[in-house]
C-alpha positions as CSV (number, residue, x, y, z in Angstrom):
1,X,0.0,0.0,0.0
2,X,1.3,3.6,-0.5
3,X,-0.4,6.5,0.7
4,X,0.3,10.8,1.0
5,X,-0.6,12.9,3.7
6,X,-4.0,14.3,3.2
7,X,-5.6,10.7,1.2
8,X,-8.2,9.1,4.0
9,X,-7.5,5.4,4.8
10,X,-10.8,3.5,5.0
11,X,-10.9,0.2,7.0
12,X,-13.2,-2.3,6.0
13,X,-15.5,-3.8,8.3
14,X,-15.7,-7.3,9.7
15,X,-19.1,-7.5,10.2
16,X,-21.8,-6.6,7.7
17,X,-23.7,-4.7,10.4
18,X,-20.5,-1.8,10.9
19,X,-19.2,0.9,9.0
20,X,-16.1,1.1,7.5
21,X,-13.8,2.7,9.5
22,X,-12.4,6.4,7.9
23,X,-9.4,8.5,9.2
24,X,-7.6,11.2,7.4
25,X,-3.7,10.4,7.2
26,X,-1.9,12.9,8.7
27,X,1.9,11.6,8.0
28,X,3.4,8.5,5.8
29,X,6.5,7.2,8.0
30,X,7.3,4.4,5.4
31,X,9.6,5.1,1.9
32,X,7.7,6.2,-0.7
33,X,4.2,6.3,0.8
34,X,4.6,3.3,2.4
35,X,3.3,2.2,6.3
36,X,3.2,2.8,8.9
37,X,0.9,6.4,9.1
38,X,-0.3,8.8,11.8
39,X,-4.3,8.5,11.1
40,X,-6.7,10.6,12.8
41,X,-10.1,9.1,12.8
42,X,-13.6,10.2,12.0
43,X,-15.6,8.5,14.2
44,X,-13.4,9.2,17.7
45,X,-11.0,11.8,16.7
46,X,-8.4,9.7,18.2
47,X,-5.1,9.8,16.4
48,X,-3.4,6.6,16.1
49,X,-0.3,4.8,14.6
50,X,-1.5,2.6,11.5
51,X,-0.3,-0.3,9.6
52,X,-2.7,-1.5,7.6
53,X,-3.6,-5.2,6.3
54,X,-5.0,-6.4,3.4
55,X,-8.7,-4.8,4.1
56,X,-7.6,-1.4,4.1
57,X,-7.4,1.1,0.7
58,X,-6.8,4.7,0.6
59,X,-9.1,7.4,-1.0
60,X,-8.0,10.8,-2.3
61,X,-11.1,13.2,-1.8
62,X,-11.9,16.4,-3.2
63,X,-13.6,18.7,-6.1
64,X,-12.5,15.8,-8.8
65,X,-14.5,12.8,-5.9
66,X,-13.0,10.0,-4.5
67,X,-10.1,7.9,-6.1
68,X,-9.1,4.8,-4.5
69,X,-5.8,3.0,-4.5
């Protein structure tokens, strides 16, 4: 996965009854956009340290909509 500060890292859910959880990546730690990355979510405002797994993609957002990686 690579990722840039400002794209929003969306974790899918486990169960089909939960959102996906959304946080906006507020700095890329790995080499070229790679993990790990400082995400602050949307649901809790809490700002964690992030290395995501297979059920995780990024999304730009903006004027132009969403892109995902």
């Amino acid at each position: 996965m690579r990722a840039s500060v400002g794209e929003f890292l969306v974790i899918a859910s486990r169960h089909v009854d939960e959102p996906a959880r959304v946080g906006l990546i507020l700095e890329v730690h790995g080499a070229d956009g790679a993990p790990p990355y400082v995400v602050k979510w949307e649901d809790d405002e809490s700002t964690t340290i992030v290395v995501p797994g297979p059920d995780a993609h990024t999304e730009r957002r903006g004027s132009s909509g969403a892109r995902s990686h």
